[in-house]
N, C-alpha and C positions, 0 to 999 in steps of 0.2 A: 464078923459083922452081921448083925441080924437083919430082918426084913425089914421092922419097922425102924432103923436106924439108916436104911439103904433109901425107902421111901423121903424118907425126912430129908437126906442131904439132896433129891432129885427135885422138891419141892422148893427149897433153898434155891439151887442149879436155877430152874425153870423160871423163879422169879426175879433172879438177878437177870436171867434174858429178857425178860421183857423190859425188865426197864432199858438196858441194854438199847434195848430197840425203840425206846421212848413211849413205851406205854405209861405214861406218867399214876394210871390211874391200878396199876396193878396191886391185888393183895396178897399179902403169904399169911396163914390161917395159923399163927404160932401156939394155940391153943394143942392144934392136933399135931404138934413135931413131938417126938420122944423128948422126955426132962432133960438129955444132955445137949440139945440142937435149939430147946427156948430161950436160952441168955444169947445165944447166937442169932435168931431170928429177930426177938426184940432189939440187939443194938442195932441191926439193918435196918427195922421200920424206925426207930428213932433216925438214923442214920441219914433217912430217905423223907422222913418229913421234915430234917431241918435242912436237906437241901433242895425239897420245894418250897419250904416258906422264902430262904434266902433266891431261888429263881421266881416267884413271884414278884419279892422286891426286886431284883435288876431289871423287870420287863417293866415292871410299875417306874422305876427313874428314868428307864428308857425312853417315856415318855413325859416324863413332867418336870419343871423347873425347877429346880432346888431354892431358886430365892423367892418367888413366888407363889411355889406349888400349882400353879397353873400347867396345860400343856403345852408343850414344846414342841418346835419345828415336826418331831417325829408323832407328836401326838394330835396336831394338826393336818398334816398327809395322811394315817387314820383315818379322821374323821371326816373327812372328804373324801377319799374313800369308800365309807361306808354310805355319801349322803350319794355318792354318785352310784355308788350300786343300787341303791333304792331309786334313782330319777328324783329325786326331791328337790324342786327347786330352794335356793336360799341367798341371801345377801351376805355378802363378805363387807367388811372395813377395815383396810391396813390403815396402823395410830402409827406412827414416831412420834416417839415424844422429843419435845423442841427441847436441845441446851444441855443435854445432859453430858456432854464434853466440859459444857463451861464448868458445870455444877464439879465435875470429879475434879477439873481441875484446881477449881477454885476454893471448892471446900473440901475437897478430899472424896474416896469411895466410898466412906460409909453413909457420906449425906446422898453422895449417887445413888444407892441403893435406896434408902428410905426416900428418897425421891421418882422411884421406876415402882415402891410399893405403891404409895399415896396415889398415884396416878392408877394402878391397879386396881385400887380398892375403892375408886371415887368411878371406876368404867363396871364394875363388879356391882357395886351399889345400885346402878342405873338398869340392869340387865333384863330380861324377861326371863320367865320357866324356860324357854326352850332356846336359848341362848348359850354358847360357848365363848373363853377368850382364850386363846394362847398367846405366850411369848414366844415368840420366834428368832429373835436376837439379844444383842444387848438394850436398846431401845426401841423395839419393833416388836407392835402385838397386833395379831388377828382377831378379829370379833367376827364371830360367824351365828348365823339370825335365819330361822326359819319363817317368822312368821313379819318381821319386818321388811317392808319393801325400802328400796334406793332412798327414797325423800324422806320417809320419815326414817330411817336410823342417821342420815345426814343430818336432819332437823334435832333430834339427839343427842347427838355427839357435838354438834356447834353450842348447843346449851350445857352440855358439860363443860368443855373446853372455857366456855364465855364464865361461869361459876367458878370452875380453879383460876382464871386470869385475876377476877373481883378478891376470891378470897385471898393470895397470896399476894395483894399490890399494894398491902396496907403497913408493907414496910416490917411485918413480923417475922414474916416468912424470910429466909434464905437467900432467896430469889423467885421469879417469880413464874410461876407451875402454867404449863400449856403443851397442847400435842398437834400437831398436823394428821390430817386424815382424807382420803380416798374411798368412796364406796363403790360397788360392783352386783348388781344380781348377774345370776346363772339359772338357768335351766339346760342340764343334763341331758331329758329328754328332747328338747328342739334344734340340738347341734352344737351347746356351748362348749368352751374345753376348758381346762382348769388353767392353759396357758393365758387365754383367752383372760380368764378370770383375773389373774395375775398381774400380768398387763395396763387392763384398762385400770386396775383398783389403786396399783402402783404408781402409776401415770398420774393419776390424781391427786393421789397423793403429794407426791412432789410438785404440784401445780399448785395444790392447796397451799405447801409450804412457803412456796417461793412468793406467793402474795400477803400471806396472812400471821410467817411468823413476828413473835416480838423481840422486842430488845429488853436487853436486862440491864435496870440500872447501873451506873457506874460507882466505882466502889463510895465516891464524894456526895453521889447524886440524893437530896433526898427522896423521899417515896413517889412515884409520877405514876401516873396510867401509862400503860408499854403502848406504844405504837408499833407502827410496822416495822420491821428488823432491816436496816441503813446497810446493807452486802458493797461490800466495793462494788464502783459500779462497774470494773473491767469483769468480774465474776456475776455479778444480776445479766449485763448482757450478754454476756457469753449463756448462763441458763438460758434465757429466752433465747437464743437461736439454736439451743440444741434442742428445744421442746417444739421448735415452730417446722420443725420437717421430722415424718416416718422414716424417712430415707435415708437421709446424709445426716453423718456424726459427727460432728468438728471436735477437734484434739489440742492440745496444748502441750510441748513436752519442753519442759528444763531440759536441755542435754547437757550442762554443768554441773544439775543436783542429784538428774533422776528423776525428777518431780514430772507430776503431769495433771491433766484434767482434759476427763472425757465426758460425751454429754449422755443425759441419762437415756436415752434410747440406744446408747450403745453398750452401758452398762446391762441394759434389760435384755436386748436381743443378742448379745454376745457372752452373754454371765461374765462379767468381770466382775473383781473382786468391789472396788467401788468407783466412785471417780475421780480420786484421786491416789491413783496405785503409784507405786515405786517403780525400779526398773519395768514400765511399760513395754517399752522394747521387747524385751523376753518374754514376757506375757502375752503381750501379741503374735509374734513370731510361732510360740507353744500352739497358736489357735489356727496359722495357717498352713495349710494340704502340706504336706509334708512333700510332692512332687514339686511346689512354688516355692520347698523355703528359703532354699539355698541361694537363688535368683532372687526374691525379696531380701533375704541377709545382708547380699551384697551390696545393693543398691543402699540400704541403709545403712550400710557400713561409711560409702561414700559422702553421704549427705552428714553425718556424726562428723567423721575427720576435716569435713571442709571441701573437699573436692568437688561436689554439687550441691548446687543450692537449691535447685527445682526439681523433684520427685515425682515420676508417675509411672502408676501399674496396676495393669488390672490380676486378680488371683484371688485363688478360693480361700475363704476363710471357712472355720468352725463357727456355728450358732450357737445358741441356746440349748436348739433341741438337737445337737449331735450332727444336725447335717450340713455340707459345703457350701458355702451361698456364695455368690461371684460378688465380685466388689471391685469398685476402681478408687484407686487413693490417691491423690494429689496434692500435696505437702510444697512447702518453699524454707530454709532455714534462713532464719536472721541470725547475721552473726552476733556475738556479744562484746560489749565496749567496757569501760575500766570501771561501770555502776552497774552495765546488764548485763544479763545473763545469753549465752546464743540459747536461738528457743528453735524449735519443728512446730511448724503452723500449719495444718492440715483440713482436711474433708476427707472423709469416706462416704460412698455412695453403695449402697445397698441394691445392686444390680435385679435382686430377686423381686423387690419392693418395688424396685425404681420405674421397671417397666409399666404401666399405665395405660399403654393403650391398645384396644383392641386393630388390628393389624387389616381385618377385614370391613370393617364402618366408621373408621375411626374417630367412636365413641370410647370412652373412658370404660377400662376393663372391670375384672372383679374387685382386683386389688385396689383400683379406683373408686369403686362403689362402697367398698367396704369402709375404705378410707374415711369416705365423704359420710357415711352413716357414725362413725365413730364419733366425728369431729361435732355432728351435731349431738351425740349424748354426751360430750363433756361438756357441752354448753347446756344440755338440756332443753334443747330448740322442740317446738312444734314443728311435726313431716307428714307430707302425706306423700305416698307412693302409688304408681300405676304399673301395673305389671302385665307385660306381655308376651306371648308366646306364639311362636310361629310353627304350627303344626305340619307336619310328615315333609320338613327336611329332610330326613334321613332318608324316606323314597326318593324325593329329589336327587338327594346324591348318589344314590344305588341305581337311579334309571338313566340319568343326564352329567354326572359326576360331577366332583366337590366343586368346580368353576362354578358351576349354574347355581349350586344350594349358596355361593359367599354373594351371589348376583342380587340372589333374593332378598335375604338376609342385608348388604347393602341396603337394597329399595326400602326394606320396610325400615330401615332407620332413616331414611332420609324423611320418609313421609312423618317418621315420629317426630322430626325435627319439626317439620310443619306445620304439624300440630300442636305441640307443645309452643312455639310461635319465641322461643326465649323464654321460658316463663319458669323451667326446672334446668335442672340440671340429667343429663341423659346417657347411660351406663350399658353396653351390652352383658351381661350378669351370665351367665353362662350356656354355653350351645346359643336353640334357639329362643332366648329369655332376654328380653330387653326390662331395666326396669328405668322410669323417669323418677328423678325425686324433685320433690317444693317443698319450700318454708315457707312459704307467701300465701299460700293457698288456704282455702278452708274446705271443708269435707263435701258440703254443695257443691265448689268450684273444680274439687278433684274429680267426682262423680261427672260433673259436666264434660269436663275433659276426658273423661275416659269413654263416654260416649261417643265424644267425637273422634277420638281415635278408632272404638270401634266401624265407624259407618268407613271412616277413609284410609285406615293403615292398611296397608296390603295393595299398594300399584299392579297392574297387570305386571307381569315380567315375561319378557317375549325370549323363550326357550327353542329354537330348531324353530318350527313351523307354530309350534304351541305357546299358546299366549296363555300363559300361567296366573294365578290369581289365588296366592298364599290362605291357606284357614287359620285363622287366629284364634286367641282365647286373651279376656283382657279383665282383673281383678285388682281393685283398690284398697289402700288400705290407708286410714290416718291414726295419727299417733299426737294426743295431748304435750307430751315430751317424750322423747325418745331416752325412755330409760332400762334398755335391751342389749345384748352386745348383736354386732350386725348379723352375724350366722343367723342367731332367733330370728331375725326378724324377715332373713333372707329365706327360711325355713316355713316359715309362714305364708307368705308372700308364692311360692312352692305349691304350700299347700291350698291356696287360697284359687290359684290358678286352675289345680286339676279338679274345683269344682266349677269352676265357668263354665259357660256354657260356650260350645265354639260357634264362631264366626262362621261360615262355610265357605269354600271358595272352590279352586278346579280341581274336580276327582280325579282322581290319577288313577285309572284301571289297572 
């Protein structure tokens, strides 16, 4: 073997290591191999670039829809991703589109499909330069919006929606084309989270549905304007009482079919398949501490065969995000007669959730505050907030211990109470941070108030021989509509406080 034939096969060797090791971008220089090593080298670079064009393509369908070409679930997690590495804020909107079970079943998959394009290509059509959509289900797309805020992609998206109702109710169409929709901004940098994002945008969603879908005419019916979609009314009120609490989930379960229905807040915070899964039992069970299941198993083995009718237990379940939330469930079985079916009627309460109140003022905690900021941005309410803070508790408790710092802390809610006179609603937000929230208020009236909080909040508080006299710091903020998720705005609020100026009250040497 000669030298320049030993070189040649070491060059060969050297380049298959690296790809080996995933240097995708390696060369072999087949010009400079001896004439018996270049038909060799050439079918490797042929060999190697047709299985990077085919790995380019599986990473490229990895992310995109094949009936669409849009991105998909994976290509949407991406791109959130990238918006949250950057800090960019942006507006999401989860679409369902309405009907499209009737549509498959009615007309079959292929009108299905050209029914989830049309609706594609009419939200596509509307979009701006810096706009994305994904498909994320069979009937579920994302629009993600840099430069539109909350109101106007809402204002948007109802004028599309309102144009597919007009154009397809003229009796040509099929049936007749409409989506439900949810919006949400985020800012990454002021504490938002993407669950966070999901949540509120989802929530909406289904809220928007439940008011706003239509009916589709009946096969006799001539061409009508849709009105609002007629839900039996045992399933419209069962939605509205699973939408009207964060906390408690109400349940439904056939135990002669299998059948069930859960409410969408327990779909959300417990990722269930949907809300209407099959053997739920298993499914539920699969979600609780594996130290409870067996004691849970049994009990509901009980209440299934007929031996108890009334069911209660508290035990950890799995969430959403992978961690054990305590729960208490309280169920009654009705039995079934020679028409019904025996059913499981239940509540779950969301023990993590459900706690509310702060223990030491008993004002309404974070979870509370949070709550109550949410509920006014799905309504879109005007707020103004006052935020307070009660400075070197912490010395407090390091000189005179935690008794004397929850003394204070007391006092100065009570005086908030005082002052606010009824007039908000009053939150201890965390440590020593009190915030009051209004709806009622105007931005004059907030400032007024927080005026007079500063002159009066902070009582002496008589410690040992020391008559104490808390330093505060007091920042307001109003909001047109509360169109933020609560962290932002609690994040704010934070920041708005460590530029007050404080109050002064007794130096503690």
């Amino acid at each position: 073997m000669n030298e320049s034939y030993r070189l040649g096969e070491q060059s060969i060797i050297a380049y298959l290591q690296r790809l080996a090791n995933g240097i995708s971008t390696a060369e072999l220089d087949v010009a400079a191999l001896p004439a018996e090593l270049r038909a060799v080298g050439e079918q490797l670079q042929k060999t190697h670039a047709i299985l990077q064009q085919e790995r380019r393509l599986l990473e490229s369908n990895a992310y995109i829809d094949p009936l669409t070409n849009l991105g998909n679930r994976g290509g949407l997690d991406r791109h959130v991703e990238q918006l949250w590495h950057k800090g960019d804020p942006f507006t999401c909107a989860y679409i369902d589109i309405d009907h499209l079970k009737h549509c498959n079943d009615r007309f079959g998959h292929a009108e299905g499909n050209r029914y989830i394009l049309s609706i594609c290509r009419t939200l596509s059509e509307t979009m701006e330069h810096d706009e994305m959509l994904f498909r994320i289900g069979g009937d579920e797309f994302v629009l993600i919006s840099l430069s539109a805020n909350e109101t106007e992609l809402e204002q948007r998206l109802e004028r599309v929606r309102a144009g597919l109702i007009e154009a397809s109710s003229s009796g040509k169409a099929p049936m007749i084309a409409s989506f439900s929709f949810g919006c949400s901004r985020v800012d990454p940098l002021a504490g938002d989270t993407r669950r966070q994002m999901t949540m509120d945008a989802d929530r909406k969603m289904y809220r928007y549905k439940l008011m706003h879908r239509v009916q589709q005419p009946k096969d006799n019916d001539a061409p009508q304007r849709p009105i609002v979609d007629q839900l039996p009314r045992n399933d419209r009120v069962f939605q509205a009482i699973s939408m009207s609490s964060e906390t408690r989930y109400p349940f439904i379960l056939n135990l002669d079919r299998g059948e069930s229905q859960w409410s969408v807040n327990a779909v959300r915070d417990f990722d269930l398949p949907s809300q209407h899964p099959f053997n739920s039992l298993d499914m539920w069970l699969a979600r609780v501490h594996p130290e409870d299941r067996d004691n849970v198993r049994a009990e509901l083995d009980m209440v299934i065969n007929g031996t108890w009718h009334f069911h209660y237990m508290q035990y950890r379940v799995m969430d959403a995000t992978g961690k054990y939330v305590l729960c208490d469930c309280t169920g009654y079985r009705l039995d079934g007669t020679d028409t019904e079916p025996s059913m499981y009627v239940g509540t779950i309460i969301n023990r993590s959730l459900a706690d509310t109140t702060d223990s030491v003022t008993g004002l309404g905690d974070v979870h509370a505050l949070v709550n109550a900021i949410g509920e006014m941005r799905r309504v879109a309410r005007e707020a103004g907030f006052i935020a307070i803070k009660v400075d070197d508790i912490a010395e407090v408790n390091a000189r005179f211990g935690f008794d004397a710092g929850d003394r204070v802390l007391a006092e100065s809610a009570a005086c908030l109470m005082d002052c606010s006179r009824g007039k908000g609603r009053l939150f201890r937000s965390t440590g020593p941070m009190f915030v009051a929230l209004f709806d009622e208020l105007g931005p004059e009236a907030i400032d007024e108030l927080a005026n007079e909080i500063e002159r009066f909040l902070g009582s002496p508080v008589l410690i040992g021989s020391l008559e104490y006299q808390p330093p505060i710091r007091v920042a307001t903020l109003h909001l047109n509509s509360v169109d933020r998720q609560p962290v932002s705005i609690l994040n704010e609020l934070k920041a708005l406080l460590g530029k007050a100026v404080q109050v002064p009250g007794t130096k503690l040497d």
